[in-house]
C-alpha positions in Angstrom: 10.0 10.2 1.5 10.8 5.9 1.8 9.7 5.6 -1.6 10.0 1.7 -2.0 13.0 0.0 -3.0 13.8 -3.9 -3.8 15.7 -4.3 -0.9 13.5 -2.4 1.3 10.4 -4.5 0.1 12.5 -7.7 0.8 13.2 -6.8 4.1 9.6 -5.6 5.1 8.3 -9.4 3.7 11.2 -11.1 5.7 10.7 -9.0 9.2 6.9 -9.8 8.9 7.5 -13.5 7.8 10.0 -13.6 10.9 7.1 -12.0 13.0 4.7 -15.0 12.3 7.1 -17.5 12.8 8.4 -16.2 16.6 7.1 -16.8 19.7 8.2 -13.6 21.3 7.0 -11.5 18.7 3.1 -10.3 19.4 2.0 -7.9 17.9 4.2 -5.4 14.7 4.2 -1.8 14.0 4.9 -0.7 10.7 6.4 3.3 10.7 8.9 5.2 9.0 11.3 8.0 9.9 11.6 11.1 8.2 8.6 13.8 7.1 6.9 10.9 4.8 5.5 7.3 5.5 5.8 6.2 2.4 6.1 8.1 -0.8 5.1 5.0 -3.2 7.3 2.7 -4.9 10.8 3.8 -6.4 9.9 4.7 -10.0 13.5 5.7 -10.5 14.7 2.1 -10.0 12.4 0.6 -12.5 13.8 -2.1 -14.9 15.5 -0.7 -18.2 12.7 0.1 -21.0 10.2 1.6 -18.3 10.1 4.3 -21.4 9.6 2.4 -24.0 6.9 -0.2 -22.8 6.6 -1.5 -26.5 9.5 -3.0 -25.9 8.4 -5.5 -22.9 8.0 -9.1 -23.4 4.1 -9.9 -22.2 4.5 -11.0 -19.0 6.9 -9.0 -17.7 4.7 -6.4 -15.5 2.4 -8.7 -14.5 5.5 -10.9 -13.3 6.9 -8.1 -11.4 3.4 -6.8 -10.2 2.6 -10.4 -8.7 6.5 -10.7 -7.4 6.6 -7.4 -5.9 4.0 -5.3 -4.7 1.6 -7.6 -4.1 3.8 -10.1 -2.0 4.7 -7.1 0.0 0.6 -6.4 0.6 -0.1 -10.1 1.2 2.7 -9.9 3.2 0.9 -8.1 5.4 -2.5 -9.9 5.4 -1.3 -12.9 5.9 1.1 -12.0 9.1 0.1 -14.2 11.9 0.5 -11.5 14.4 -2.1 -8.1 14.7 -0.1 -5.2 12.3 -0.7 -1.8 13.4 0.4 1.0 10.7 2.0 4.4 12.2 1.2 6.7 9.5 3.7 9.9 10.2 3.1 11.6 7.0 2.5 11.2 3.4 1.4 7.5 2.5 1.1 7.5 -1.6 0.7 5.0 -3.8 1.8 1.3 -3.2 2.6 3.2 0.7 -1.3 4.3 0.9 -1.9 0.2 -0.1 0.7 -0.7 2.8 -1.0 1.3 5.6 -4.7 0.1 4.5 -3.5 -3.8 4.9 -2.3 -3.3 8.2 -4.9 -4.3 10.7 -5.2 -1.2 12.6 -4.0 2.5 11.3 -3.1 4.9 13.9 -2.4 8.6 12.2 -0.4 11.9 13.1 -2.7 14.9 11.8 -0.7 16.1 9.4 -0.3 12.7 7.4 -1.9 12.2 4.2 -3.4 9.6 1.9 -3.4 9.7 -2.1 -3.9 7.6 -5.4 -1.2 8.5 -7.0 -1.6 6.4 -9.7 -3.6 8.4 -11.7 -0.7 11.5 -11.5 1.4 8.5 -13.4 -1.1 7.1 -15.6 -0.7 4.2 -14.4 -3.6 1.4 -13.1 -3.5 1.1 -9.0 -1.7 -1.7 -7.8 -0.6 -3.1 -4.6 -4.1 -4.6 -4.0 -5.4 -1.2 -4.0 -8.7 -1.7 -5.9 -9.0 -4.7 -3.4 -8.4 -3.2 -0.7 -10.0 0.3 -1.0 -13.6 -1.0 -2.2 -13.6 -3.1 1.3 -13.1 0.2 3.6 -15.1 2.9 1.8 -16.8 1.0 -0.8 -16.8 1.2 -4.3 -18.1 4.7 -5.4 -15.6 6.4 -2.9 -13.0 4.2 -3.9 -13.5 4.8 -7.5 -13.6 8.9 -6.7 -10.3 8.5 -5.0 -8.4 6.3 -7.7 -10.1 8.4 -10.8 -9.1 11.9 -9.3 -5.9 11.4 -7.0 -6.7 13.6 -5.0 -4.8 13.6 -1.2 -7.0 12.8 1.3 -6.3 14.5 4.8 -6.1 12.5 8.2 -9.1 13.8 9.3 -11.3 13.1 6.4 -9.2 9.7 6.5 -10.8 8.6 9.7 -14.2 9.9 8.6 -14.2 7.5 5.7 -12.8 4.4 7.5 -9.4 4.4 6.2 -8.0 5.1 9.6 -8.8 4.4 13.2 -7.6 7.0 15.0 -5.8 10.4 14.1 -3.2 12.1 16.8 -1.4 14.8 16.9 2.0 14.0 15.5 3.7 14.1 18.6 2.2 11.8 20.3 1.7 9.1 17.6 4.8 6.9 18.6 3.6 6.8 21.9 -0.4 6.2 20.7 1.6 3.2 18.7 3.2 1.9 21.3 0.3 1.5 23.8 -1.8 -0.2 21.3 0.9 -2.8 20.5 1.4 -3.5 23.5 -2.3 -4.2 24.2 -2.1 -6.7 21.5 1.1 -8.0 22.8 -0.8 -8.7 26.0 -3.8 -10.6 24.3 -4.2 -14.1 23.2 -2.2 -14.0 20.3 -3.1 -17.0 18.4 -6.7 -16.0 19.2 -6.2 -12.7 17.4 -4.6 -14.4 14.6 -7.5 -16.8 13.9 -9.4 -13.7 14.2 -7.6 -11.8 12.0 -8.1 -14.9 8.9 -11.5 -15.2 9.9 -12.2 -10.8 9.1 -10.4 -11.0 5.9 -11.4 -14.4 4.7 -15.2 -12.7 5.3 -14.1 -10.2 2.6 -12.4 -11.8 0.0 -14.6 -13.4 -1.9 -11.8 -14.4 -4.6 -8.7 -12.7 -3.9 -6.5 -14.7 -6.4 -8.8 -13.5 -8.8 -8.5 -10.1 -7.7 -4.8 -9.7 -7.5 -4.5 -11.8 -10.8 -7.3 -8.8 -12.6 -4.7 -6.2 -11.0 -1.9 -7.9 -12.5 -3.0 -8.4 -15.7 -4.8 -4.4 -15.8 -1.2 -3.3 -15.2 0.1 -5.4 -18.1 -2.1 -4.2 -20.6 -1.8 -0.6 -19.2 2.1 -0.1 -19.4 2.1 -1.2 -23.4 0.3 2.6 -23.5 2.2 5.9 -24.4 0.7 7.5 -21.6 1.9 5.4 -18.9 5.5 5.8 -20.3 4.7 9.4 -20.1 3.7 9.4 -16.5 6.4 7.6 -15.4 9.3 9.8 -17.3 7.3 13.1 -16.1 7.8 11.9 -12.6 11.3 11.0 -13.1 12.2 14.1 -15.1 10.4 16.3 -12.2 8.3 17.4 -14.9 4.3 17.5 -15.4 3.1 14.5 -18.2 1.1 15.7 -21.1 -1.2 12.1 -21.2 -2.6 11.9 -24.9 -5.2 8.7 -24.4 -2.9 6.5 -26.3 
């Protein structure tokens, strides 16, 4: 299901890095292969002592927060060239965040959207409680992020997450054309654009992403998020006890 790996990550924030700084390269589709977009980061390849969070120096998740998921997310935002997401499947977690930063999300009907965090105990990160509140606004955001629950294509395009929904089939092909729409537009043009729509909605993103680090901090001291994140590993379901 391309659940995010270290390398992978790395290689997403080079090729989009690579995209901004070439010429030839005018517009970037994001996809994946397989039945899943992206199934969330790679809780299985979490540093040693992800079970026993007391035993974390303070700084440590924050650190890897700020390092990791949200490079990959700015990543994206900050690509010089339009970013069009190809959403073939299930898009959880950290992959939900990576298809919402991409400037325009093209669906197959069978993909899906979901919070996941919540199933982990865990606080949303990945610029998720930047991102969401901007596209559906905060009450629906908060609804989504409290319950988990997986949100459909259909209902995705209702609520603004996604442009436009196709039947699976035809989604490489729905990708294709609009790239190379973009690729055939004034690039730099659309890049200036593309600063001037997010800069209109940031209001302080540092501050934003710095909140979301330090949420994710305090939250993996807890028992619970230990237990979330061994359930998942263990294929199990976690018994969360509020502590």
């Amino acid at each position: 299901m391309n659940a995010v790996t270290r390398d992978q990550r790395e290689r997403v924030i080079a090729l989009l890095g690579a995209a901004s700084a070439d010429p030839d390269v005018r517009a970037v589709v994001i996809t994946a292969t397989g039945k899943g977009f992206c199934a969330g980061a790679d809780l299985r390849g979490a540093p040693p002592g992800a079970s026993a969070p007391t035993e974390r120096v303070a700084g440590d998740v924050a650190r890897m927060i700020r390092l990791g998921a949200q490079r990959l997310i700015t990543a994206v935002l900050d690509c010089e060239k339009p970013v069009i997401a190809a959403v073939n499947g299930t898009a959880a977690g950290i992959g939900a965040h990576l298809a919402l930063a991409c400037d325009l999300v093209v669906a197959a009907e069978g993909a899906r959207f979901i919070e996941v965090f919540v199933r982990r105990g865990l606080v949303p990160d990945g610029a998720g409680a930047y991102l969401l509140p901007r596209l559906v606004g905060p009450q629906k955001a908060k609804e989504l992020m409290f319950f988990g629950d997986a949100v459909p294509a259909a209902e995705a395009e209702r609520l603004g997450l996604v442009n436009k929904v196709v039947p699976g089939d035809a989604l490489e092909e729905t990708a294709r054309a609009w790239a190379q729409r973009l690729a055939q537009g004034p690039t730099r043009a659309l890049a200036l654009t593309k600063q001037l729509v997010n800069a209109s909605l940031d209001g302080d993103r540092a501050a934003a992403l710095a909140a979301e680090a330090a949420a994710q901090e305090i939250n993996m001291t807890t028992a619970d998020a230990a237990e979330g994140v061994a359930g998942f590993v263990e294929r199990r379901t976690p018994t969360y006890r509020g502590r």
